[in-house]
N, C-alpha and C positions, 0 to 999 in steps of 0.2 A: 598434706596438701602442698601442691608446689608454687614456686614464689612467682606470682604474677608480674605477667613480662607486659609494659606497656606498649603497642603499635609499633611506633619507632625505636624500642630494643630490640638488638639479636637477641632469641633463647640460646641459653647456652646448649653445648651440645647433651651434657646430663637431661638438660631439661629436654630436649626433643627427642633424645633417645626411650624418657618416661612416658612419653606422647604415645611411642610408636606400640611402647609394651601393656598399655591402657588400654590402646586400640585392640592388638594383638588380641591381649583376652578377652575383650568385647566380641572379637570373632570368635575365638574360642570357645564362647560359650554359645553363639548362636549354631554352628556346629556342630555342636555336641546336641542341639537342640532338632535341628533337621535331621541328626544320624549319617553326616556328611564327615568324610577324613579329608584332610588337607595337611598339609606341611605350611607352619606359619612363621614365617622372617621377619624380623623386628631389624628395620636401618636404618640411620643415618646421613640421608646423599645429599649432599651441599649442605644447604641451610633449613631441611627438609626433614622430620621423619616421616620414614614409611612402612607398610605392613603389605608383604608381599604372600599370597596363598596358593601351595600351586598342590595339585590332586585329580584325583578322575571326580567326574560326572560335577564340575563346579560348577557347568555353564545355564545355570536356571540364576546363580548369585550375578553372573555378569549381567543377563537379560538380553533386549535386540537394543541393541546399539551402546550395550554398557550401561542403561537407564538404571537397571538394577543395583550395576555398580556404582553408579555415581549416589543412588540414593544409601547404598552401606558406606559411601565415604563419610558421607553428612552424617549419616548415625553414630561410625566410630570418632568422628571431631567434634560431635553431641556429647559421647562417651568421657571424650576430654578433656569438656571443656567443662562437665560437672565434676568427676575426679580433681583437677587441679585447677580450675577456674584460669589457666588462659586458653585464647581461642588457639587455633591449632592448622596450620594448611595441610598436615597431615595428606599423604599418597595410598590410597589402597590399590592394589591391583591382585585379580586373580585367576590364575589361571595364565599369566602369564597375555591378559589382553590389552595392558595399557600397550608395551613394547611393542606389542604385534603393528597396532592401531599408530602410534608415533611411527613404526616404518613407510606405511600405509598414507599416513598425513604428508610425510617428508616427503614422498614420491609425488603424493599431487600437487604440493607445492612447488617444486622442483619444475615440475609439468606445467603448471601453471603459467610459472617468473614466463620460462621459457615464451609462453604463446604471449604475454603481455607482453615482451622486450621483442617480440618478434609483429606483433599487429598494433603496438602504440594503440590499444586498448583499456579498458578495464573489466574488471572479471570480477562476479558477486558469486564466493563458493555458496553450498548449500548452508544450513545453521548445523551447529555446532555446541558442544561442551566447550566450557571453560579450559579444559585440559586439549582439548583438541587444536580449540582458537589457538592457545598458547602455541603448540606443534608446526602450525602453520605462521604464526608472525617469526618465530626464531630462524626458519627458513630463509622469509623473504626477505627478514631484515637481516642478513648474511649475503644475501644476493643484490650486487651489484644493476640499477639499473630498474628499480621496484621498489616497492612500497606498500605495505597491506596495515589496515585499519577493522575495526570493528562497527557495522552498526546494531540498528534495531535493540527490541528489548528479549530479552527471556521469554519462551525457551527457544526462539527463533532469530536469534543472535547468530549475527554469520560475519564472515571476511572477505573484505574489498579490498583486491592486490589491483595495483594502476603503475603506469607508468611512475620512476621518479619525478619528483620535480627539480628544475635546473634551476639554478642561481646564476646570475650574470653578474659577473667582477667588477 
């Protein structure tokens, strides 16, 4: 069992890398269980493990709109978090669709800033994954001149990019 990491610790990187290979054969056996092949990556990125699968015919595990996938993420951070008892932000992706999806996000954010800084607007994207929300605020909060926030509850949780606000000196 691994040595439980409290909220405010980093895991070390031993420990998220065992996260990733927990996860790993959690998919691994569900795989083995559909009679699906896949190539399975156990990493590391930032402060993050993750378990990346890429192979022909995965796209029944991704589902429409990643739902699939987002519910194997929560099953291999279940996997986890009974293996070693800490919780786990754990990344899955497969098939190569988170990537896809973060280009796809960054472009409508991009898109977005744009028509906000240009119509002194605001703009309510549609709802979103956690992983997506995130996509779109690391955008906007890089763009000069904008601002995006989250409202609503699950699973209808969406992003509101506005105008900056100005501060006067």
């Amino acid at each position: 069992m691994g040595a439980t990491v409290r909220e405010d610790e980093v895991a070390s990187e031993d420990d998220l890398f065992e996260q990733s290979e927990v996860a790993a054969d959690y998919m691994e056996g569900l795989l083995d269980i559909l009679d699906l092949d896949g190539d399975i990556d156990e990493l590391v990125v930032g402060d993050r493990p993750q378990v990346e699968i890429v192979g022909e015919d995965l796209g029944g595990l991704v589902g429409p709109k990643g739902q699939t996938l987002e519910a194997l993420q929560e099953l291999c951070r279940l996997a986890v978090y009974r293996k070693t008892g800490d919780h786990s932000r754990l990344m899955l992706d497969i098939g190569g669709y988170r990537a896809g999806r973060r280009k796809k996000l960054t472009e409508l954010a991009e898109k977005t800033a744009k028509r906000v800084i240009e119509t002194a607007s605001v703009v309510k994207l549609d709802p979103m994954s956690a992983f997506e929300r995130k996509c779109v605020h690391d955008v906007i909060n890089a763009t000069d001149g904008v601002q995006s926030e989250s409202e609503g509850a699950e699973p209808r949780r969406r992003v509101v990019v506005k105008p900056a606000e100005t501060t006067i000196e």
